[in-house]
N, C-alpha and C positions, 0 to 999 in steps of 0.2 A: 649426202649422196646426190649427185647431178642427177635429173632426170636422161641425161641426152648422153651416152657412154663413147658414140662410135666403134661399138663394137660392132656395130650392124653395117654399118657405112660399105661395107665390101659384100652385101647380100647375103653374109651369114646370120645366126641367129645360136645361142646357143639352146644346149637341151638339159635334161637336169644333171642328167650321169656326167657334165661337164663339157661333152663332144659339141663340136660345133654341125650344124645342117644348115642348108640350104633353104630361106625362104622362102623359096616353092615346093619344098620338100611334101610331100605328103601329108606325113605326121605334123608340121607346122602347117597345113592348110585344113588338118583336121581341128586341130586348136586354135586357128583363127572365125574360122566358122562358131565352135562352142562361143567363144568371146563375143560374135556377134549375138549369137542367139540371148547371152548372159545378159548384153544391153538390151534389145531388144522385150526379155522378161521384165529387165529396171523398167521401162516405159510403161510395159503393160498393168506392173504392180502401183505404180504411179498413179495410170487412170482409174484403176480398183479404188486407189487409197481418195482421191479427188472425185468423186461423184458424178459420173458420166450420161446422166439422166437410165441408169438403172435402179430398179427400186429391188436393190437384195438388203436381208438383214447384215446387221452388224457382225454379228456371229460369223455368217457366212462370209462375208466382208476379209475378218480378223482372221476365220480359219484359212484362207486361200492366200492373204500378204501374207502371211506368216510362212505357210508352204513356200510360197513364190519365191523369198529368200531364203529359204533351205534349200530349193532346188538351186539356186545361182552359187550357193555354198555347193552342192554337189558337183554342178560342172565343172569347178576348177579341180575335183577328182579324178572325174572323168576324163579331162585333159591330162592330167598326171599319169594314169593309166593307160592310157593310149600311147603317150609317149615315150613309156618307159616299156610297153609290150609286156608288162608281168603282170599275168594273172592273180591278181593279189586281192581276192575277194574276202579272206577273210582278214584283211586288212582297211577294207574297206564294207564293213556291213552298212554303212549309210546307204550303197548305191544298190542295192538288195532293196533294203527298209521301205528306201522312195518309192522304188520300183512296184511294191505291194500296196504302199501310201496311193500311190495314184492310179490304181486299180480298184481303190476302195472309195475314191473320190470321184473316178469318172463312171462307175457302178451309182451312186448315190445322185449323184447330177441325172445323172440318164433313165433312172427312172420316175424324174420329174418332166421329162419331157417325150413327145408324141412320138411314135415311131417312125423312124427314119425311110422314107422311099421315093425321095429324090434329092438328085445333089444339090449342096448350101452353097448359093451363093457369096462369098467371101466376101464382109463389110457390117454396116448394122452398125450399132453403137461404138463407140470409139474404142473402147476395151473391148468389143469380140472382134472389131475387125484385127486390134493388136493381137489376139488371140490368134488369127490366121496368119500373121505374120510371125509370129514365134514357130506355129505347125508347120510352116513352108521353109522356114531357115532351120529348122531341127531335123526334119525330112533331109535337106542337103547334107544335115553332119551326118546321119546315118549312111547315107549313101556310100558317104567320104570315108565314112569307119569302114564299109563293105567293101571299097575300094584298096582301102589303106590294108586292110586283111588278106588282099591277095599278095601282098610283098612282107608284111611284119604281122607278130603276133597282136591283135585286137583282144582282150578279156574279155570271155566270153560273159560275165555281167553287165557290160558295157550296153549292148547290144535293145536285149530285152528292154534298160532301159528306156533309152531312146526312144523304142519302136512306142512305148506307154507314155510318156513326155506327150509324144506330137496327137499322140488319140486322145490325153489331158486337153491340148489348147483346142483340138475342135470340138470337144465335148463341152469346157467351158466357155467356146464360142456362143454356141447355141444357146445352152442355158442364160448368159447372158442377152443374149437378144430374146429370149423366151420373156426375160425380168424387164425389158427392155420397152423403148416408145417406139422402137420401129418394129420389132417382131421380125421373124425370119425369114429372108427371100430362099426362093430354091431357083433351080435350072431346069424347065422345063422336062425333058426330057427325065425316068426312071430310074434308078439305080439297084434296082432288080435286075 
């Protein structure tokens, strides 16, 4: 199979049901977005798995790669969900499962760390600043889904997700720079 089809060559794109759409379409800018975010998480899992001057254990280390690639396994769900507009949650219990997975994850992170009463700075060691960069590009697909929901159906598990995803990378922000040689800058100003 050629990588390079031209089937795309005239700005279309297809979708799974077979239909061709427009790559501006929505639905294909919501699915370009996950696919960034998808790389994005690669990088991040990257500087976990490579040693970025944090001192976490291993355990902790292996629990979160390991997530990191279930969740990039999720996304391409996600993507299929949104594109297809069918509510198909009990077709996909995975995007549920995560969804409680990293409620359980960023519960456990966070109360290893100080209480929050000013805003974080975005940067720090090379994994939490990727951490903000995953929270920032996940934020946009949400958006994208909230947008994309006012013309097509969005699954409603879709959602919930997302919204726990981007509170995962700034909570493992922190925590990382918590474990970190630089520790955590804020912004002057309260977030009270």
């Amino acid at each position: 199979m050629k990588i390079y089809t031209k089937g795309g060559d005239e700005g279309l794109t297809s979708l799974s049901d077979g239909s061709r759409a427009r790559k501006d379409d929505s639905r294909i800018e919501v699915c370009g977005t996950l696919d960034e975010l998808n790389a994005h998480i690669g990088l991040l899992n990257s500087l976990l798995l490579h040693n970025d001057g944090t001192q976490l254990s291993d355990d902790f280390k292996n629990e979160h790669t390991l997530f990191l690639e279930q969740l990039q396994k999720t996304l391409f769900s996600v993507g299929a969900l949104v594109v297809s507009g069918k509510d198909s949650s009990l077709q996909h219990p995975v995007i549920v499962r995560n969804t409680m997975e990293l409620e359980i994850l960023i519960d456990r992170m966070d109360a290893e760390l100080a209480p929050l009463h000013h805003f974080i700075l975005p940067g720090g060691v090379q994994a939490a600043a990727q951490c903000h960069v995953c929270r920032t590009v996940c934020r946009r697909a949400e958006r994208r889904m909230v947008a994309l929901s006012a013309h097509h159906d969005v699954p409603e598990i879709v959602l919930p997700f997302m919204n726990r995803l981007s509170d995962y990378f700034f909570v493992l922000s922190r925590y990382l720079n918590i474990h970190g040689s630089d520790g955590e800058k804020t912004w002057g100003n309260t977030c009270r």
